[in-house]
C-alpha angles and dihedrals in degrees: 000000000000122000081246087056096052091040090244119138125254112243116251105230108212113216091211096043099117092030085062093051094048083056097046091049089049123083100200113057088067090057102038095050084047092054094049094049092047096062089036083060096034082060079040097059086030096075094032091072092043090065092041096045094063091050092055087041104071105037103048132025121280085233087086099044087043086055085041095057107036083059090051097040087057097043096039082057098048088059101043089054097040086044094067083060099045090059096043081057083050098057096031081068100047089055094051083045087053098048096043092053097040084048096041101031121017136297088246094070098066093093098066079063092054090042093048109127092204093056104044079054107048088041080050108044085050095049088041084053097054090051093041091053108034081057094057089058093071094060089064125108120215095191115126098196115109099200086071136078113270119205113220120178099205092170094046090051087058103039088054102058089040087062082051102055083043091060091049092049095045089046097062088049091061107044082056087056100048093051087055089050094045084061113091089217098052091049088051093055100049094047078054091055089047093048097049090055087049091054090054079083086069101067091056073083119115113219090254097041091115107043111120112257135182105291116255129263135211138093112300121235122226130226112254100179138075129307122264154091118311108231098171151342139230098241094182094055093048087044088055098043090051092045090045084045101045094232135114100227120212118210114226108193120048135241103278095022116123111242122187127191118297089024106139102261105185142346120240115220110193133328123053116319114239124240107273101234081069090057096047096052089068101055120085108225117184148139097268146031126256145199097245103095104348117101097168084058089065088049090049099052090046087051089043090060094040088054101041090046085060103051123109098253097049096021089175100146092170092065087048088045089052084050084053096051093054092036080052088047094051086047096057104044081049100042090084098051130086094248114184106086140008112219109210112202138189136245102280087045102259118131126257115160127029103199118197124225139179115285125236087253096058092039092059092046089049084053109049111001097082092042090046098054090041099042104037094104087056111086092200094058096043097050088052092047084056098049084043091058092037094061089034088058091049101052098035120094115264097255093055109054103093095084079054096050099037084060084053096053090048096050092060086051096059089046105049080052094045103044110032100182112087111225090049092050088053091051091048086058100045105108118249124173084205098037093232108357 
């Protein structure tokens, strides 16, 4: 059944897509872009204050514009030197930021600090000021003679001090932010948000998406590039290949798996295969997961930090119980979908590219089996891990409840080993949306 027959929309695939997340993961484009546009404004101004210098010329005395300028001159340098240490403050913040969440969190949710719009702002505008300002120094005349000519840049001036009050504005901004970010509710929350968009992907799903068919056949191609982790793929290039090609190609690895060089890439299911460097410039290969297209990473980084938080130097279980509450969010608003593949079609609604993702079955034990091993001495995690199940199981469709209920029978196994007295053991598995509230 098509995505039209099921009144389900058809995904748009965005060409730039993963040229857009190479540039959010990168540090340097921001900056660079910021520092560019700063000495093309600072020609630009420039100008501006030659044209309006001949008209004020020759209507008033060059005493008041010498006055003018010796002021700006002095204020314009004062902001180019104190703005080097201002940016040094900035990204002083943003490394203790970096330590305390890899220390407190996990070392997976740095990125969102990377990736972080307001930061890559507030580090550019006051790069792009000091450029900006250390130019404009160089339109001002030190002559003292009156008789001459005196170049005042009256517009730079202002625009200067605009882009100042831009960085402090910016800056406050920021530090807010930080201090968000540095709260482990408030991180929790955003990889949540990330995690739901990414689950958008999942009801491009027909009905039948998932039902178990005869397995592909075709000549595998092999990966020619270098060796990491995908982290996604260009869906609208593949889409195009398999289409030129007259193939539906099938993805073998999935979105966050590390693939090396001769590792199978993708199955080719009639028509011609395509030659495999075509294949393998549309796959992301990097060091590190991202959010991207990759679901089952949200889930990771919510059970790192559940994990991390029970362990016996940090034994924090609230902050695991608070993981729990947003693992036990992303299961619910799943539990209703096919989950097993997304089929990517062309223009005219064939088929092209079957791409595998992670099953309802391996989605539940990412979600609970490591907090359940780690947390089932802690009363307050185990409680909320039974209420979790409990709505889940009620709300899931009848067929797919055995992962469900295999995570609650395990759970009264740990139990029953962790916390030998009785009537503990039956509070710990008495279900609590609070854990113990």
């Amino acid at each position: 059944m098509s995505e039209q027959h099921s009144g389900r929309r058809r995904p748009r695939y965005r060409a730039l897509s993963p040229l857009r997340e190479l540039l959010r993961e990168s540090f340097w484009f921001a900056p660079l872009v910021a520092c560019v546009g700063a000495m093309l404004l600072a020609g630009l101004t420039d100008l501006i204050d030659q044209e309006l210098f001949f008209e004020a010329a020759a209507t008033q005395g060059t005493e008041n514009l010498q006055s003018f300028a010796t002021a700006a001159k002095s204020v314009v340098s004062t902001v180019s030197a104190a703005m080097l240490t201002f940016i040094g403050v900035v990204f002083s913040i943003s490394l203790v930021a970096l330590q305390m969440g890899a220390s407190q969190m996990s070392p997976r949710v740095l990125r969102l600090y990377v990736r972080s719009r307001l930061t890559k702002a507030t580090f550019s505008t006051c790069l792009a000021t000091f450029v900006f300002t250390l130019l404009v120094q160089l339109g001002y005349d030190d002559t003292t003679d009156p008789a001459r000519a005196v170049s005042v840049p009256v517009v730079s001036t202002i625009v200067a001090v605009a882009l100042v009050m831009l960085s402090l504005a910016l800056f406050v901004l920021y530090v807010q932010a930080t201090m968000r970010l540095l709260r482990v509710p408030h991180m929790i929350d955003r990889i949540t948000r990330e995690s739901l968009q990414v689950l958008l992907a999942y009801r491009w799903l027909a009905p039948n998406a998932a039902a178990a068919g005869a397995a592909p056949q075709g000549p595998t191609l092999l990966h020619e590039g270098r060796a990491g982790v995908l982290r996604d793929v260009n869906i609208r290039r593949l889409v195009r290949v398999a289409r030129r090609h007259g193939a539906v190609l099938h993805l073998v690895p999935r979105i966050g798996d590390f693939i090396a060089p001769g590792t199978p890439t993708v199955l080719v299911s009639g028509g011609t295969p395509p030659r495999p460097g075509w294949i393998t410039t549309a796959l992301n290969v990097g060091v590190d997961r991202t959010m991207h297209q990759d679901l089952s990473f949200g889930f990771r980084q919510l059970v790192d930090i559940a994990i991390r938080a029970l362990s016996p130097a940090v034994n924090d279980p609230t902050t695991a119980v608070q993981a729990l509450d947003r693992i036990h969010q992303l299961l619910a608003v799943l539990a209703p979908y096919q989950v097993g593949e997304l089929r990517h079609r062309d223009r005219d609604g064939a088929v092209r590219l079957v791409q595998p993702v992670p099953g309802w079955e391996a989605t539940v034990d990412l979600a609970f089996t490591e907090i359940r091993i780690c947390g089932a001495g802690q009363p307050q995690v185990t409680r909320r891990l039974a209420a979790a199940l409990d709505d889940l199981l009620r709300i899931t469709p009848e067929p797919r409840r055995d992962p469900l209920q295999t995570q609650r029978r395990l759970l009264e196994r740990a139990v029953a080993v962790a916390v030998p007295d009785e009537q503990n053991r039956v509070f710990a598995l008495s279900p609590d949306r609070q854990g113990i509230g």
